[in-house]
C-alpha positions in Angstrom: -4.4 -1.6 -27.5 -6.3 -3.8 -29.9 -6.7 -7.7 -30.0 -8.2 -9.6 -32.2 -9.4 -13.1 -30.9 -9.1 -15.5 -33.6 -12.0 -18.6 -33.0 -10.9 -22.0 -33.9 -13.0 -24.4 -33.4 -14.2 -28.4 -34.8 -17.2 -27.4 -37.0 -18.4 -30.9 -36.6 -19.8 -31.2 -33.6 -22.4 -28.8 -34.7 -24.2 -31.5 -37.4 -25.9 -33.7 -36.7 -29.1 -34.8 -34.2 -27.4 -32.5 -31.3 -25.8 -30.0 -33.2 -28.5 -27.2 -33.9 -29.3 -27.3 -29.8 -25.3 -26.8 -29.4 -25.1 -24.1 -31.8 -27.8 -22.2 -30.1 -26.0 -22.9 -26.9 -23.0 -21.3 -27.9 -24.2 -18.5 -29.4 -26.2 -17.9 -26.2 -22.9 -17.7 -24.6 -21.3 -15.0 -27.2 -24.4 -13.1 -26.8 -23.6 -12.9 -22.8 -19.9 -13.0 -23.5 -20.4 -9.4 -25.5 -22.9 -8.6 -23.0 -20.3 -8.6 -20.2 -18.1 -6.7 -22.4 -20.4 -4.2 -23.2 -20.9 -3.7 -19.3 -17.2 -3.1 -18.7 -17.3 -0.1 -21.2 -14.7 -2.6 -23.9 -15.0 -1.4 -27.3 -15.6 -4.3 -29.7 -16.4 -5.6 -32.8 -16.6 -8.8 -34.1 -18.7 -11.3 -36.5 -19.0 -14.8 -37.4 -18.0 -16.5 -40.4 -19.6 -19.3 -42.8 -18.7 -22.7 -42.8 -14.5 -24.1 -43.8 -16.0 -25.2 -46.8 -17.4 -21.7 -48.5 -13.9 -20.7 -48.3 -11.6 -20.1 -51.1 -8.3 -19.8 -49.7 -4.9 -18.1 -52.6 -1.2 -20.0 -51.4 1.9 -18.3 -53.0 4.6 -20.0 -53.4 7.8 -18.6 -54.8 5.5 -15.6 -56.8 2.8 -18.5 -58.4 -0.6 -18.8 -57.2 -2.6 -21.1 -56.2 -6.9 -21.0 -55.6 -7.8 -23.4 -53.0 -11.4 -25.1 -51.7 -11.7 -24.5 -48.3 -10.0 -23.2 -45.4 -6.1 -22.1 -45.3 -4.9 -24.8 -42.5 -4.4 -28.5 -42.7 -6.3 -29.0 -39.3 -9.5 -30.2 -38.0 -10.0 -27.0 -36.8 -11.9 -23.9 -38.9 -11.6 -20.2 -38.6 -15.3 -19.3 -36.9 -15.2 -15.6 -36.4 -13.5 -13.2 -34.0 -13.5 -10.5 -31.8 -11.9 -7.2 -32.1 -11.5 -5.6 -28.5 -9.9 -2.8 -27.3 -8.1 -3.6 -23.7 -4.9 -2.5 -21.6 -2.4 -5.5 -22.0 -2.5 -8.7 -23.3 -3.2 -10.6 -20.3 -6.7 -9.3 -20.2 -7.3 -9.9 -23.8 -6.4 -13.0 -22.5 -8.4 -13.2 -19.7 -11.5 -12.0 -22.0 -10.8 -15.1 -24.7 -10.5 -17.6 -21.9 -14.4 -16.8 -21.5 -15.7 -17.5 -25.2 -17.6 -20.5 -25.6 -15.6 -23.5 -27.5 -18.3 -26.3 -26.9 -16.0 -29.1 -28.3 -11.9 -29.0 -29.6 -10.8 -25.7 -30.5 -8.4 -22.9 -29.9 -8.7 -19.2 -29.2 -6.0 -17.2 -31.5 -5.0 -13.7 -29.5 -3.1 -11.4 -31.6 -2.2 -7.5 -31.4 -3.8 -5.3 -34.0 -1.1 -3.7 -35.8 -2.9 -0.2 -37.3 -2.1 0.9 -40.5 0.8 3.4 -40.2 2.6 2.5 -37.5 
């Protein structure tokens, strides 16, 4: 079954005098993170995503629409990027989204993929 590993994460700790050493950090450790995944034969996908603030997010409310600056959530916390991957159960998705690398506040979103047609 599919899970996709939503990244949630406080985009501010990556300004700054520290932030471009952190940055490269933790993108060392989603480079070894789909490393190890690609060892255990896990099919994958996944990407990262531009800043809160180049999004454009659409509310509805009631059938009227809305265009938005910036993320969807009233939270300190932004949408990143994910992982698509391909595992038995949800406690290894788990397992697997217990190992990505949230450097400062965050929260790791694991949801099942629900394919088209079913």
């Amino acid at each position: 079954m599919q899970y996709m590993l939503l990244i949630n994460e406080d985009e501010s700790i990556y300004e700054g005098e520290n932030g471009a050493k952190l940055m490269e950090e933790t993108l060392a450790g989603h480079m070894a993170l789909a490393q190890k995944l690609t060892e255990k034969g896990i099919e994958f996908s996944g990407e990262r995503l531009k800043p809160g603030a180049t999004a454009t997010t659409i509310k509805w409310d009631h059938g009227k629409q809305s265009l938005h600056d910036g993320p969807f959530a009233e939270t300190h916390e932004e949408l990143g990027g994910f992982y698509i991957i391909d595992v038995a159960s949800l406690d290894e998705a788990l397992d697997w989204a217990k190992m990505l690398p949230i450097p400062g506040r965050g929260a790791i979103e694991v949801r099942p993929v629900w394919p088209m047609g079913e």
